[in-house]
C-alpha angles and dihedrals in degrees: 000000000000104000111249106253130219112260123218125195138137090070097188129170139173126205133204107233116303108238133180116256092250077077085083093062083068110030097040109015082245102176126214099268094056091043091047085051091053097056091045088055084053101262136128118147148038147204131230139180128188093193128089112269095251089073090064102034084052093044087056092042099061087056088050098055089039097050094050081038080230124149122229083246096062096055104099090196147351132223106209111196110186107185101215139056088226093100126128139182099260089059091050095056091043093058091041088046091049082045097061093038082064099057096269095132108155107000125148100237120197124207122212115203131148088059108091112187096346093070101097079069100050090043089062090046100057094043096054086057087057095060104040126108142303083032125103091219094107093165122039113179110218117215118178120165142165132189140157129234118233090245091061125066133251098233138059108256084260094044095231090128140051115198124191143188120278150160127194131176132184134172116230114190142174089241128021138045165087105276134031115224102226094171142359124181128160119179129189125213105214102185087058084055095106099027108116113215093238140130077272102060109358085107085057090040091047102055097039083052112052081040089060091046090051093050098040090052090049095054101052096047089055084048090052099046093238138096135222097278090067099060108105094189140012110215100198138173107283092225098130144314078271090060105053095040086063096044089052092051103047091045092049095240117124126226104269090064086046098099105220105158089111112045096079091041102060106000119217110348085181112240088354103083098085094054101031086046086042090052088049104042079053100047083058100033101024109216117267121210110278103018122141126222117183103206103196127187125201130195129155092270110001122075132198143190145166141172123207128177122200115258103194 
């Protein structure tokens, strides 16, 4: 008997204003050479939101739950997946009171940290456990977020890398969906931990990386039952161009399935990139039963993959 798989569906996200990378000139005294490397690396804008990160994880909430046409008080648990260590109390209580205001009265959540930008992954992971049989959890909402704080800057110390403020939701169930979650696997390499991706140890960084890519790739699609030639799409950490080359190549998918439309429209948005790339490549080449899509996430020391097929 084929073993009933986790659905997701209701893929939301909100984003902070998109702004052209000559922002930086103002907000962070980024001179002409940084912003010239950048755009070689494919990149040319940002986005960027004033508000606290509760008002975009709960903007892209409500279009979760409308497009499921699902109410607060039918979700059994939330993952919760936040990208960065920057998170206080405050915040916490923000996102819990916000929470509450949208229906979400007594609800286990679950919160996801140690991930960086692999924890949209994770996030999906764990809540297709917690749907799985022989569990009673038939609706997990998924939140994963990132956003910077104004005291922090935009770009890596080598300014390799833009990140920028985001929010995505999805909805993964034990009936009911779009996609049908085939594999999920995330894997931390503790001994990169505190290996700064610097001149110093980028070559390091480099080579355990794209190791750790190559293996975790391998291994989901030996939990899925495809290959690589299956995979319609790659969904990837928009990085950089430099990123996603690499992703593709270690995952044996070439460029043209490496979805890259919206790397240069909205830069890094931290563990968002997968779902939110996942939501736009389908609004323009709607999913066909049976379809794969590999979603890979890459950090300096987390890694992250998933295959979905589409189930409708």
């Amino acid at each position: 008997m084929t073993p009933r798989r986790p659905l997701l569906s209701g893929i939301s996200y909100s984003l902070g204003e998109v702004h052209s990378l000559d922002m930086l000139r103002e907000t962070e005294g980024v001179g002409a050479e940084v912003l010239t490397s950048l755009r070689a690396r494919g990149l040319a804008h940002f986005c960027d939101d004033p508000r606290d990160a509760h008002h975009l994880c709960m903007e892209s909430v409500v279009e979760t739950l409308r497009k499921t046409g699902r109410a607060a008080a039918s979700i059994d648990a939330i993952v919760v997946a936040n990208s960065y260590a920057e998170w206080s109390l405050p915040e916490e209580t923000a996102l819990l009171s916000a929470l509450h205001a949208a229906g979400f009265l007594r609800v286990p959540i679950v919160g996801v940290n140690f991930q960086g930008c692999s924890a949209g992954n994770t996030a999906l992971k764990i809540a297709g456990g917690l749907v799985a049989p022989p569990s009673d959890t038939k609706h997990v909402l998924v939140i994963v977020f990132g956003k910077r704080k104004k005291t922090t800057s935009r770009l890596t110390p080598d300014a390799n890398i833009l990140f920028s403020d985001g929010a995505v939701s999805c909805l993964v169930s034990s009936e009911g969906g779009t996609f049908e979650m085939l594999a999920a696997r995330t894997m931390t390499n503790t001994g990169l931990a505190a290996t700064q991706w610097g001149p110093g140890n980028f070559l390091k960084c480099f080579q355990a990386g794209t190791e750790e890519i190559r293996a975790i790739t391998r291994d989901v699609y030996r939990d899925a039952g495809i290959t690589a030639n299956d995979v319609r799409m790659l969904f990837g950490t928009n990085g950089s161009s430099v990123y996603l080359n690499v992703i593709g190549a270690m995952a044996g998918i070439p460029m043209s399935r490496v979805y890259q439309a919206d790397m240069a429209k909205f830069g890094h948005l931290h563990a968002c990139d997968n779902l939110i790339g996942l939501e736009n490549f389908g609004r323009e080449h709607p999913p066909v039963a049976g379809e794969h899509y590999l979603l890979v996430s890459w950090t300096p020391h987390v890694f992250g993959a998933s295959v979905l097929r589409c189930a409708a």
